[in-house]
C-alpha positions in Angstrom: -26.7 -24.8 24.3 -25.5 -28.2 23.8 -27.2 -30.1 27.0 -26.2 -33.2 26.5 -22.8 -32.2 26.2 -22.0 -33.0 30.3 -18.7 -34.0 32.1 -18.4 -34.7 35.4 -16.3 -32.7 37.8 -13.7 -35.2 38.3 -13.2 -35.0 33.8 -12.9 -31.8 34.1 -10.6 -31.8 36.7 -8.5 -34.6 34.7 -8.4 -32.3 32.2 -7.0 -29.7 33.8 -4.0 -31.7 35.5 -3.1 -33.2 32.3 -3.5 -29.6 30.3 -1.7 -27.5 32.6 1.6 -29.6 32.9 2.3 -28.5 29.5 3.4 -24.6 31.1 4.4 -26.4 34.0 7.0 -28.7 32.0 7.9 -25.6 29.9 9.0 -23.3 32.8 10.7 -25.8 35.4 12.5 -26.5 37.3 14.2 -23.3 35.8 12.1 -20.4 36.6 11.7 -21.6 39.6 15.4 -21.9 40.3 16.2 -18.3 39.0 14.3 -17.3 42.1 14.9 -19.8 45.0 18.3 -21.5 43.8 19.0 -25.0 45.4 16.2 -24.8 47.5 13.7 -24.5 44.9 13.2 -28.3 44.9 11.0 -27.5 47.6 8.6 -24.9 46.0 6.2 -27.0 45.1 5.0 -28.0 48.1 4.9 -24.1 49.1 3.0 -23.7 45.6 0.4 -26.5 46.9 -0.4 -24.8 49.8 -1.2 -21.5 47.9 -3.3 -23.8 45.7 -5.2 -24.9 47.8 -6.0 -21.8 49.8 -6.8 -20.1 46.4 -8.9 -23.5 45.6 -10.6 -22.9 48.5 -11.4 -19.2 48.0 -13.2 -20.3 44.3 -15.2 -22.6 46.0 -16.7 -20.1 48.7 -16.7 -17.5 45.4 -18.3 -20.3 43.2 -21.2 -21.8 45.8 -25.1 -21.3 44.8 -24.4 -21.0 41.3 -27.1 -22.0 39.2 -26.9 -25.9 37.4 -26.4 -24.8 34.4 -23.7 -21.7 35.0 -20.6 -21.5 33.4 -18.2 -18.1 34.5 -19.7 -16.5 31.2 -22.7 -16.7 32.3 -21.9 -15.7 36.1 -20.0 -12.9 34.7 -22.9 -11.6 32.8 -25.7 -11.8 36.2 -22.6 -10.4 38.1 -21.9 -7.4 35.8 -25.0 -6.8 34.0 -25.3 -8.1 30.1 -23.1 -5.0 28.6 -20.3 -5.8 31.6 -20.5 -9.5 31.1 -19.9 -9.2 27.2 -16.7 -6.9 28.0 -15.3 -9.2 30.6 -16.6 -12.4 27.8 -14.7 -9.9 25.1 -11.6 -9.7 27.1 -10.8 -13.0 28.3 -11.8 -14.5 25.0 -9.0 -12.1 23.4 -6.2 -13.4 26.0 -7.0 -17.0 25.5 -6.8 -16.6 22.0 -3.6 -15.1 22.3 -2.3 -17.9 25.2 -3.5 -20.7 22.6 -1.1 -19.3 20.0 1.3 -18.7 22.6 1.2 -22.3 23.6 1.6 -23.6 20.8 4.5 -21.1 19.6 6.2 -22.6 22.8 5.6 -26.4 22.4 6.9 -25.8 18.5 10.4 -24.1 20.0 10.6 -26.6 22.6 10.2 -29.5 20.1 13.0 -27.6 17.6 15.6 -27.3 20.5 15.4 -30.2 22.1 14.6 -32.6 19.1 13.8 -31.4 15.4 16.5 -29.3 14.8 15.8 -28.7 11.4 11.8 -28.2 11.8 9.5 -25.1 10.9 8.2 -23.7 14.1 5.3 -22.1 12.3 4.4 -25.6 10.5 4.3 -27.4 14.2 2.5 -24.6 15.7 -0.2 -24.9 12.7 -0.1 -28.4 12.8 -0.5 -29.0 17.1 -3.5 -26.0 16.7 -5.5 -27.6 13.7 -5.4 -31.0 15.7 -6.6 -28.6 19.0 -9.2 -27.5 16.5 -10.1 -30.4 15.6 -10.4 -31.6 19.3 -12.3 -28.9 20.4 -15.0 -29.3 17.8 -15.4 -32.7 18.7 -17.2 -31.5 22.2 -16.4 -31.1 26.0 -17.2 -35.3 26.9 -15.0 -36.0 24.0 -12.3 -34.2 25.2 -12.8 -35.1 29.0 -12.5 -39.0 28.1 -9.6 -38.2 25.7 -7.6 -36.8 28.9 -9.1 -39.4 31.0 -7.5 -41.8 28.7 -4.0 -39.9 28.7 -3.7 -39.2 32.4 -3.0 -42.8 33.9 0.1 -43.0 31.0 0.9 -39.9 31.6 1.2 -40.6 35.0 3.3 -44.1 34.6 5.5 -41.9 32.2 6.5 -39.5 35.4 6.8 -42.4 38.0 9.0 -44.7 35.5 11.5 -41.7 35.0 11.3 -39.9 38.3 12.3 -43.7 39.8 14.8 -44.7 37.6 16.0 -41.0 37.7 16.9 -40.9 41.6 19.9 -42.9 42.2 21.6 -40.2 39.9 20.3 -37.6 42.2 23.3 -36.4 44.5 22.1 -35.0 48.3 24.9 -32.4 47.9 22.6 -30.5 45.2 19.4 -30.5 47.3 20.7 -29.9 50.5 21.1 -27.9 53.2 17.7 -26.3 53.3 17.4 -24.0 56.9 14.6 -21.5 57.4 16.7 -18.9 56.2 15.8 -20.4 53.0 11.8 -20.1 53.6 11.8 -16.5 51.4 13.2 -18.2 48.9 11.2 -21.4 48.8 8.1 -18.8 48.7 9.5 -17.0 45.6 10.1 -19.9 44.0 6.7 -21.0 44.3 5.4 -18.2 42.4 5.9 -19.5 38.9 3.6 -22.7 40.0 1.1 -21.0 41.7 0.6 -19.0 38.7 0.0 -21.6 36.9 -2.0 -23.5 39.1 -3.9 -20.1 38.7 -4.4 -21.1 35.3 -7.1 -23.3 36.1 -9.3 -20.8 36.6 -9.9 -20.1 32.7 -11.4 -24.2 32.9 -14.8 -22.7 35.1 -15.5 -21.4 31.4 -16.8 -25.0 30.8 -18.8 -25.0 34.1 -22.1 -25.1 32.0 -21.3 -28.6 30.7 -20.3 -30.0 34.3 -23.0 -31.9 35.7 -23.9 -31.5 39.5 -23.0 -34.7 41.5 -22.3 -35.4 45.0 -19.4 -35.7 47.0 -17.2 -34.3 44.4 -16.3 -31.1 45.5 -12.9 -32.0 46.5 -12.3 -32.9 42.7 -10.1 -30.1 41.8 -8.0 -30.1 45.2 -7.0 -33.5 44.7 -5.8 -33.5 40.9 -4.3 -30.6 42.1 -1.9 -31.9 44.5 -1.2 -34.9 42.1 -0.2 -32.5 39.9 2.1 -31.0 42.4 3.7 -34.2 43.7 4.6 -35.0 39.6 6.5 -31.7 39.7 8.0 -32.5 42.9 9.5 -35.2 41.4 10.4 -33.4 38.5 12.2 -30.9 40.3 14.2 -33.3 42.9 15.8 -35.6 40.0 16.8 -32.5 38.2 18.2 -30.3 40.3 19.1 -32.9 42.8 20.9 -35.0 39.4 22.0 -31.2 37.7 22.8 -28.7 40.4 21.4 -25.6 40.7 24.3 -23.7 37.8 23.6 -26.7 35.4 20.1 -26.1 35.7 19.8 -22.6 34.9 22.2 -23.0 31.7 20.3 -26.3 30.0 17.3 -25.0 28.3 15.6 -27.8 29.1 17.3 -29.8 31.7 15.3 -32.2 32.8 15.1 -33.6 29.4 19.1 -34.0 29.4 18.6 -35.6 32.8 16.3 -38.3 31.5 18.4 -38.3 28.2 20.9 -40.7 30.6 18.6 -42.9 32.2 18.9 -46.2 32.2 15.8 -48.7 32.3 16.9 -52.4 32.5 20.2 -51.9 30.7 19.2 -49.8 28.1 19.7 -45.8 27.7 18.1 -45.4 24.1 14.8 -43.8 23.7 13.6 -42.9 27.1 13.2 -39.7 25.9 10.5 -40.4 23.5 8.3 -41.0 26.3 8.8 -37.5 27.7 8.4 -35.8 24.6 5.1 -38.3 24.5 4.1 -36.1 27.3 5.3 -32.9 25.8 3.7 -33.4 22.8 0.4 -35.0 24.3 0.0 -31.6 27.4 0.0 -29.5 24.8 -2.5 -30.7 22.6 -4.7 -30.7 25.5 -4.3 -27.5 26.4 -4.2 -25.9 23.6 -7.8 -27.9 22.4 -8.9 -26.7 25.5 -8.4 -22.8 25.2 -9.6 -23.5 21.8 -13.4 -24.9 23.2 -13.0 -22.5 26.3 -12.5 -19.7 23.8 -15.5 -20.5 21.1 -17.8 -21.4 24.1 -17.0 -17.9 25.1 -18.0 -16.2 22.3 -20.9 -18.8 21.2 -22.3 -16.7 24.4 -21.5 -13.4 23.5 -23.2 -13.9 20.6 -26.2 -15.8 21.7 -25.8 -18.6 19.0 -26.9 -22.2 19.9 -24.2 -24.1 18.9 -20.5 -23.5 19.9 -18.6 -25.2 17.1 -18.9 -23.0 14.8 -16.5 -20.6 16.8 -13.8 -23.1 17.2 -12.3 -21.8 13.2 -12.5 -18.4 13.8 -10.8 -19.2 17.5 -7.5 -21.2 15.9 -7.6 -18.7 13.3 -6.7 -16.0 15.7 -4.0 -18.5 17.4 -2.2 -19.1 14.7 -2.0 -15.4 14.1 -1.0 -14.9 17.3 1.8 -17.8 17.0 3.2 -16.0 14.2 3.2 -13.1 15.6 4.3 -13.5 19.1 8.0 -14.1 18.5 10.1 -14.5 15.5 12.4 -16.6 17.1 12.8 -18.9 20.5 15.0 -15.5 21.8 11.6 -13.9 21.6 9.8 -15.9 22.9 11.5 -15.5 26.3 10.6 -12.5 27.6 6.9 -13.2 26.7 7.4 -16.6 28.6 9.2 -15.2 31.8 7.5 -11.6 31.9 4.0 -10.5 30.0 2.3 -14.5 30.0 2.6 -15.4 34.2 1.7 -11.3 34.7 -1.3 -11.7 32.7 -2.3 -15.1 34.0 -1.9 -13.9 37.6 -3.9 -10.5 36.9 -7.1 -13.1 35.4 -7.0 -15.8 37.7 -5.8 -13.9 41.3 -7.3 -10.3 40.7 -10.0 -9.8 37.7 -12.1 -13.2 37.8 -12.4 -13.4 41.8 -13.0 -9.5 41.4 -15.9 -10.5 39.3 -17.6 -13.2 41.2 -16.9 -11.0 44.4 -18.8 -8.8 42.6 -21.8 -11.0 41.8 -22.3 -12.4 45.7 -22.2 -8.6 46.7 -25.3 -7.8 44.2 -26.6 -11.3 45.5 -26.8 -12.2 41.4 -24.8 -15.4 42.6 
């Protein structure tokens, strides 16, 4: 086990923000309207709330783990060695696949939006053998590398969100009444399942080191990340309308297509796709180290790099062979991905830890 290899809970929790805006850019503000129309401006503050209750329900789930415990290793004192390696088995299978997946996604988005005449399977390869790259590098690499990329990415958000608003028309936005609340709720479900998401980052528990008074780590870069969205979702829907919106495949990027900083329209967009491109690499290097961490475990080897080639192996096959074309992609993005995210990080893992403070392995 690679002991020196520690992050503290506020990198990991960096990490986290800035890796899990890459779904979160890919599926709003549209999925979200599908469900809750004009009002869906306001999901995510209905989406934070459900974070934070679910945040809160890890933490009670998560207490008097041992120093050194990462969810494999709970998994296996929760479920015995021979459950523990079936529960490692199948997660490390679906993140596998949710790497490839990712970066499938990030290589359509980048072909419709920008490089029309690109090769999705030559970006996929290229964003997963850079993740590879990443993730062999080690957690504390990775950790400072987000660290690094979070305050810009943040300045990206608040430059265009500000610049963005005096396009935004009240008209599109409002009325909201509590007749609207259902709707708001639904809408939120697309977020929360990605804030869900988060769970699959207690994989790298065993390389956070203990320190005091950051418990609240998580909670917090949470709600940053759901006051970024916020924003996202007001200067688009609010600048779009709620019909525009579910046409443009990615509308927010039309919206900051017409922004104009100081005078000058031209290449604002490179900073979003800075982002774009930037999220994604995160991610996907993270699924990557999660994944070959998982099975460096189930296969009681010291080291975990090794694992990270056989990992982006299996991505890329799964990129290639998740859809043929951005058409199939969709109902992977909009159907079987959020199910299977919610079913690991609301039902199975919780099930598991449950599990382990029942048998008081935890």
């Amino acid at each position: 086990m690679e002991r020196t290899d520690l992050i503290s809970e506020r990198q990991l929790s960096v990490l986290a923000f800035s890796g899990l805006l890459s779904p979160l850019i890919r599926m709003l503000p549209r999925s979200a309207v599908y469900l809750a129309g004009r009002s869906a401006w306001l999901s995510p503050a209905a989406a934070a709330a459900a974070g934070a209750a679910y945040f809160a329900l890890m933490r009670a789930l998560l207490r008097g783990r041992g120093l050194r415990d990462g969810l494999a290793e709970m998994a296996g004192r929760a479920l015995g060695s021979a459950g523990g390696k079936v529960f490692c088995a199948v997660s490390a299978l679906w993140l596998t696949f949710y790497a490839g997946f990712i970066a499938r996604s990030a290589a359509e988005r980048l072909l419709s939006s920008v490089y029309t005449d690109g090769s999705a399977p030559m970006f996929s390869a290229l964003l997963l053998a850079a993740s590879a790259a990443a993730a062999a590098c080690g957690t504390k690499t990775l950790a400072r590398t987000a660290e690094i990329f979070a305050p810009v990415i943040l300045g990206i958000f608040a430059l265009v969100i500000a610049f963005a608003l005096p396009d935004v028309r009240a008209a599109n936005l409002l009325p909201v009444t509590y007749k609207d609340a259902g709707r708001i709720l639904l809408g939120s479900l697309p977020i929360t399942d990605i804030v869900g998401a988060s769970v699959y980052f207690l994989f790298l528990l065993s390389h956070v080191e203990k320190k005091p008074g950051e418990g609240k780590q998580p909670l917090r870069w949470m709600l940053l990340q759901m006051l970024v969205i916020l924003g996202v979702m007001v200067i688009t829907v609010g600048s779009c309308g709620e019909k525009l919106t579910l046409h443009l495949g990615s509308a927010f990027f039309m919206v900051i297509r017409n922004i104009s900083i100081l005078g000058v329209i031209e290449r604002v967009e490179a900073l979003v796709i800075t982002i774009w491109i930037t999220t994604d690499f995160l991610l996907d290097a993270t699924l990557l180290m999660t994944d070959a961490e998982i099975l460096r475990g189930i296969f009681g080897a010291e080291r975990r790099a090794p694992f990270v080639i056989p990992a982006a192996a299996g991505a890329a096959a799964s990129a290639l062979l998740a859809a043929k074309s951005a058409f199939g992609l969709q109902p992977l993005s909009e159907l079987l991905v959020p199910a299977a995210n919610l079913f690991f990080a609301f039902i199975l893992i919780p099930a598991v830890l449950a599990v382990g403070k029942l048998r008081k392995k935890l």
